[in-house]
LUMGU-877978 format. One record per residue: x, y, z of N, C-alpha, C in turn; residue in three letters. Coordinates in pm, whole numbers, plus 50000, padded with zeros to 5 digits. Each point is the difference from the previous one (the first is absolute). Layout:
N
XYZXYZXYZala;...
***
This chain:
145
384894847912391500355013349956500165000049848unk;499375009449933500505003649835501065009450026unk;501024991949903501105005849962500155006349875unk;500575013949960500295002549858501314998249990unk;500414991349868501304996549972500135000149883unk;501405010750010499975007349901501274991449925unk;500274996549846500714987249960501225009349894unk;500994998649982500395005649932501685000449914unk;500375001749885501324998850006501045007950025unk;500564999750061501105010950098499195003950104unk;500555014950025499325006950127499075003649988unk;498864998949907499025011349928499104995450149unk;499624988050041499274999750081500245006150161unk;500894997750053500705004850101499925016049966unk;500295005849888499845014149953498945000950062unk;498504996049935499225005350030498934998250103unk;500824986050100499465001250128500355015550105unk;501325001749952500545008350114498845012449956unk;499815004149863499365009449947498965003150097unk;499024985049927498505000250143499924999150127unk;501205003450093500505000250100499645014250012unk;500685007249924499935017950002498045007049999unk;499784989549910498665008349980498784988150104unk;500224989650025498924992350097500644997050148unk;500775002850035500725003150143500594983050036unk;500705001350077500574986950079499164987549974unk;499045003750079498954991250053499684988849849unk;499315008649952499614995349863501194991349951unk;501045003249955500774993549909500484985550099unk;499294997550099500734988050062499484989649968unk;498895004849889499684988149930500144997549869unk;500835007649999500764997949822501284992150001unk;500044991249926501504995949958500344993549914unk;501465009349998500735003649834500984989849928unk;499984990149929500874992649937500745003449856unk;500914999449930500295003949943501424991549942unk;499514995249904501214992749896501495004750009unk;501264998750083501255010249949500604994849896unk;500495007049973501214998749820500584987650049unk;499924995649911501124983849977499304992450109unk;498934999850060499244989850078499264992349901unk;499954988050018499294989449983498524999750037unk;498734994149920498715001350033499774988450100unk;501094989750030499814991150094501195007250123unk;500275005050011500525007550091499315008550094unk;499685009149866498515008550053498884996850072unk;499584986349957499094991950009500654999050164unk;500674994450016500234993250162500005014850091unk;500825009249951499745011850085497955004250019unk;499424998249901498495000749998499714994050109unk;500064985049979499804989650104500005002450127unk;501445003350019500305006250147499265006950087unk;499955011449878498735013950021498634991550057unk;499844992849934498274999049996499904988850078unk;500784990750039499854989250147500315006150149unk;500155013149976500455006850122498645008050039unk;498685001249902499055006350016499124990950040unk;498825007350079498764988850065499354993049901unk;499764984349983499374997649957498525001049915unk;499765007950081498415003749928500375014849910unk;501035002850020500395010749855499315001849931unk;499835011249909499395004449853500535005049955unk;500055002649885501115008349891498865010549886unk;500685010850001499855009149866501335000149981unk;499894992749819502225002649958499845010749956unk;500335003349950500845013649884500844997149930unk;500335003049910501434994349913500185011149880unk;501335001249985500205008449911499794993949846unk;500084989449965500044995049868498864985250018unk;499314999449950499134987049968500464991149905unk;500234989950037500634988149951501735000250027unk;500315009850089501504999350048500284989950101unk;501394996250021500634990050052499495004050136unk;500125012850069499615001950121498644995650063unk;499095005449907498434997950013499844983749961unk;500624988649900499304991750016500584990550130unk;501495003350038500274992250091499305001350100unk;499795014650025499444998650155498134996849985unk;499264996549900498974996649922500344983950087unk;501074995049925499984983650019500134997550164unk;500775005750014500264999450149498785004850095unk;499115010749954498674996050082499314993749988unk;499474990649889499374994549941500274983850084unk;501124995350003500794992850076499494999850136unk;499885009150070499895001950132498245005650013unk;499244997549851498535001350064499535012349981unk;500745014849974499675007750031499715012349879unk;500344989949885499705008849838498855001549957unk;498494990550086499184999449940498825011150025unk;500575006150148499275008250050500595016350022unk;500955003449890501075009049970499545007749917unk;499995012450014500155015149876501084999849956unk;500104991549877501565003449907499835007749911unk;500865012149963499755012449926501515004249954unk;500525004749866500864999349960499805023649910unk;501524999049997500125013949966500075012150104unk;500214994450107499655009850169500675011549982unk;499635009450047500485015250002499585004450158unk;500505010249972499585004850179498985005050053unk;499365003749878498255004950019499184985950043unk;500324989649897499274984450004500504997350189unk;501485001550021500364991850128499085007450127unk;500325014849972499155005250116498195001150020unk;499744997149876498454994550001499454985350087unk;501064994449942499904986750046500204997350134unk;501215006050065499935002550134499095002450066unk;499525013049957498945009350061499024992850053unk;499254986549891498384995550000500684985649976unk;501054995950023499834987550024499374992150100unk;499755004950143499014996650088498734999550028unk;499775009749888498485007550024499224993949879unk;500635000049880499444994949876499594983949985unk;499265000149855499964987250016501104997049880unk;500294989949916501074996049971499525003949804unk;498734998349978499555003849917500015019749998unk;499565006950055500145014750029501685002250029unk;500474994450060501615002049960500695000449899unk;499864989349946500864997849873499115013049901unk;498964999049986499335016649906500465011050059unk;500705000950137500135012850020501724999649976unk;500344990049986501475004850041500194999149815unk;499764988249913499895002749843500055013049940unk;499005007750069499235012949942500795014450082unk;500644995550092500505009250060501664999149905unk;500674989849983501004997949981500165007349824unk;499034995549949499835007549857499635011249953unk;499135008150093500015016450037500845009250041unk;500774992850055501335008750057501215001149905unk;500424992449884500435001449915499665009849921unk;500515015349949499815008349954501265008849962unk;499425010349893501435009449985499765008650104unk;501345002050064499455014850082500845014849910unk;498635007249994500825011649901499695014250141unk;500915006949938500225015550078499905008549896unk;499545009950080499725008749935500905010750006unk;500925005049909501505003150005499555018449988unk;500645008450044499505016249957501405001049974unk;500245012349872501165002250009500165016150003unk;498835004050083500095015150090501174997750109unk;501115006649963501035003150121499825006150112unk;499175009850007499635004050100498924994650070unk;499294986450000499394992950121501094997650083unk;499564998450121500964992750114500084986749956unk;500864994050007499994987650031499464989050130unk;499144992249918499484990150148501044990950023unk;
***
């Protein structure tokens, strides 16, 4: 099974599993899972909670990570720790995740190939970043939407 695992410090990841829960239904998110650095934890702490996580999954596993920061304590531990166990070499590691990138990645992680993934979820993740402007009237007499 490919897993997306989403890496992160504090709740941001757990945030935004529950998120893609709302918009890709149950089913989907049972193959996501969320780790996440807490305050005053240790990266060898973290590290063993990782561990835990990931010896409890089938062997023949695959991974797409996510991570909120590239080159963070979260992302390289759990980096070493797959790497360790065999499983870094054949991994989509991708750093800066937002919720446009996570639910892309979800979406076509089965279907894609690993090359067409990473371009779609890159390109998706950096398009969605935008100002959003309104368009304000200051006629009193429209209704209000």
């Amino acid at each position: 099974m490919k897993y997306l695992l989403l890496v992160s410090h504090g709740d941001f990841s757990s945030g935004l599993k529950q998120t893609l829960g709302m918009f890709a239904g149950n089913d989907a998110i049972r193959s996501v899972i969320a780790v996440g650095l807490k305050p005053d934890e240790s990266a060898s702490t973290f590290g063993v909670r990782f561990e835990a996580t990931l010896n409890a999954l089938p062997a023949d596993s695959n991974f797409v990570v996510l991570a909120d920061i590239v080159g963070g304590s979260p992302l390289t531990t759990v980096c070493n720790i797959l790497n360790d166990h065999g499983k870094l070499r054949d991994a989509l590691v991708l750093g800066g995740m937002n919720f446009p990138m996570a639910l892309t990645v979800l979406m076509g992680k089965d279907s894609l190939t690993t090359s067409a993934l990473k371009e779609k979820a890159l390109s998706e993740a950096a398009t969605s970043i935008k100002e959003f402007r309104m368009n304000i009237s200051d006629d009193s007499d429209e209704e209000e939407i």
